[in-house]
Structures are given as C-alpha cells and as structure tokens.
C-alpha positions in Angstrom: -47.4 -31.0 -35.0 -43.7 -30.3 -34.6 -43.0 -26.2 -34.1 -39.3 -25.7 -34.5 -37.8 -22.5 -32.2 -35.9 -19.7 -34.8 -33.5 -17.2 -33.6 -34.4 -14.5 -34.4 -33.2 -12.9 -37.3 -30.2 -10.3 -36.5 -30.7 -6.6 -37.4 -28.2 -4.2 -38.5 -28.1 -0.8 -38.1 -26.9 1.4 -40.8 -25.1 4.5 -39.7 -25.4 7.5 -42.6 -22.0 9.0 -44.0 -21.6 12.2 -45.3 -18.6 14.5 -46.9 -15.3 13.3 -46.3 -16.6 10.1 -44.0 -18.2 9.0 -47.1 -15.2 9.2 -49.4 -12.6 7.5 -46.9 -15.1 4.5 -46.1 -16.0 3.9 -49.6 -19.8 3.9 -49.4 -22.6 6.0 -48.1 -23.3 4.0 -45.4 -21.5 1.8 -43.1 -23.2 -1.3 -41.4 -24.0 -1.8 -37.4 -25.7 -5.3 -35.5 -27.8 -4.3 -33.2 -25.7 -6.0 -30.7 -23.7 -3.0 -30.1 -27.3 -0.4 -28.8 -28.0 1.0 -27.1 -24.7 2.9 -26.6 -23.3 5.9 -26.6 -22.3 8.1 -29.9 -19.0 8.1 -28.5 -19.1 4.4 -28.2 -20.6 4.1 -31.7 -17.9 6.3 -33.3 -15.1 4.5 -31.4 -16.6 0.5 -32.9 -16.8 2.4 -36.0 -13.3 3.4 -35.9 -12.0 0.0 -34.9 -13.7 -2.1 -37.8 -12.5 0.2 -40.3 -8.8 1.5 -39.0 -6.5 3.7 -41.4 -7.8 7.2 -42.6 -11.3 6.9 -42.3 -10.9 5.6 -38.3 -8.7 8.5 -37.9 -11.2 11.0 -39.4 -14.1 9.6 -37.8 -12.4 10.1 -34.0 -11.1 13.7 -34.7 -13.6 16.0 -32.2 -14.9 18.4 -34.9 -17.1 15.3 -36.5 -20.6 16.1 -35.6 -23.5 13.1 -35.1 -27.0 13.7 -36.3 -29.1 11.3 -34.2 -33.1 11.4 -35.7 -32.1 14.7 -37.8 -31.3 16.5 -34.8 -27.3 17.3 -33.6 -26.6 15.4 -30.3 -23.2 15.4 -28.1 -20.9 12.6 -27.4 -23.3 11.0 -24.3 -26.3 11.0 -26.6 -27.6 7.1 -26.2 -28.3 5.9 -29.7 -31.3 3.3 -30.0 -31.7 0.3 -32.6 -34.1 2.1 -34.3 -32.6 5.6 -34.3 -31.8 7.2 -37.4 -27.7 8.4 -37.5 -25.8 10.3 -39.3 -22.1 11.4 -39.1 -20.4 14.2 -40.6 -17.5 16.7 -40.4 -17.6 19.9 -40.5 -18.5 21.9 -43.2 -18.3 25.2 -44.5 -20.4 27.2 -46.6 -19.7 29.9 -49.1 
C-alpha cells in the first residue's frame, strides 16, 4: 500500500463588509488565506487596503472604521484568529 502525503488544503478567511466598505469593494465580503493570522486588526485592515487600493483602501484606513471581531467592537491591537468572525464598518448614524 502506497499512502501519498497532501498539503493541506488552504483556508480563507472571509472578512464581513458593511455600509460604504461594501459598496466601494463590490461585494459583501472580501477574501483572507489564513496565511496572514493571527494578526492584528490593524494589520488586517492595512493587507486589506493593499490588495484592493483606490477608494475602498482609502476608506478602509480612515480611523473612524470600526472592526467587529466575534460580534463584539475591538481596537486596533485586537489579535484576530483564523477562526474569528470579522466584520468592518464605518460609522453610522441613526435618525
């Protein structure tokens, strides 16, 4: 009997858009590899901002966006985990 080694298959991590993200990237969702956790939301936001550059890069660095890690708000030096739940979203007001 032969066993043959696999890699093993490569996950992604898809990071939830909301609001104006959504609009300027063109989909609900955009797409991680796990490659990049754990890191920091700041480090997320800033890989995020370099795959996609133009409006929605510039959006997603401005200081007021707000990141949602496992439904709760976290701050910049939150570490994000490969199986954390995230979410990003700008500020929004109510009426």
């Amino acid at each position: 009997m032969v066993i043959a080694w696999q890699a093993p298959e490569r996950q992604c991590v898809n990071v939830l858009l909301f609001a104006q993200l959504r609009e300027l990237y063109g989909a609900s969702h955009a797409t991680v590899a796990d490659d990049v956790f754990p890191c920091k939301v700041s480090d997320l936001r800033a890989n995020l901002a370099e795959q996609k550059k133009g409006e929605f890069g510039d959006a997603l660095l401005e200081p007021n966006v707000f990141c949602a890690v496992n439904q709760r708000v976290v701050d910049e030096s939150h570490v994000i985990h490969v199986d954390d739940e995230v979410g990003l979203f700008p500020p929004m007001t109510g009426g």
